[in-house]
Residue, then its C-alpha position, 0 to 999 in steps of 0.5 A: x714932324x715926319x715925312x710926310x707932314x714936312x712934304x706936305x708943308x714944303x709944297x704948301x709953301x711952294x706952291x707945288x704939288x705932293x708929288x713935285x715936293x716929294x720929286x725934288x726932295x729924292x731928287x735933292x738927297x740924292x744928289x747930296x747922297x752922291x757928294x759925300x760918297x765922293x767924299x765932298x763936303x756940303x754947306x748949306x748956308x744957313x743950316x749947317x755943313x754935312x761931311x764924311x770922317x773916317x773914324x780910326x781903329x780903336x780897341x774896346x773892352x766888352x764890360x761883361x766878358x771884359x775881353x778886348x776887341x779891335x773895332x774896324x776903322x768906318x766912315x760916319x757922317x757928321x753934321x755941323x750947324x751953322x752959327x745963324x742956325x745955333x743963334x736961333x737955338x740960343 
């Protein structure tokens, strides 16, 4: 499913049209966009937690010229199910 076709789905469901769905939607990411650069974290109930580590600097070997390079510490975005959403999976 893309965008597109889930847009479409949402504001059937809703009751909405495709420019209110995809409204709510840019406004929904934004938000959530918003927390985590603050460094929040955010749970959805029945869906999962998203939040932001920090990955730490690490030394890595390119297997070609197996020389050593130092990879800088980043900030990676991780998602956690919840445990209804991974029941469902099951």
């Amino acid at each position: 499913m893309n965008n597109k076709d889930f847009t479409a789905e949402l504001s059937r469901r809703m009751g909405l049209t495709i420019k209110e769905t995809n409204e709510l939607m840019s406004a929904m990411v934004g938000g959530m966009v918003h927390h985590l650069q603050d460094g929040k974290t955010i749970a959805i109930h029945t869906f999962g937690t998203f939040e932001v580590k920090k990955k730490a600097e690490r030394i890595t070997v390119n297997p070609t010229t197996k020389q050593r390079l130092l990879v800088p510490p980043k900030l990676v975005l991780s998602y956690r199910p919840s445990a209804l959403l991974k029941d469902k999976f099951k």
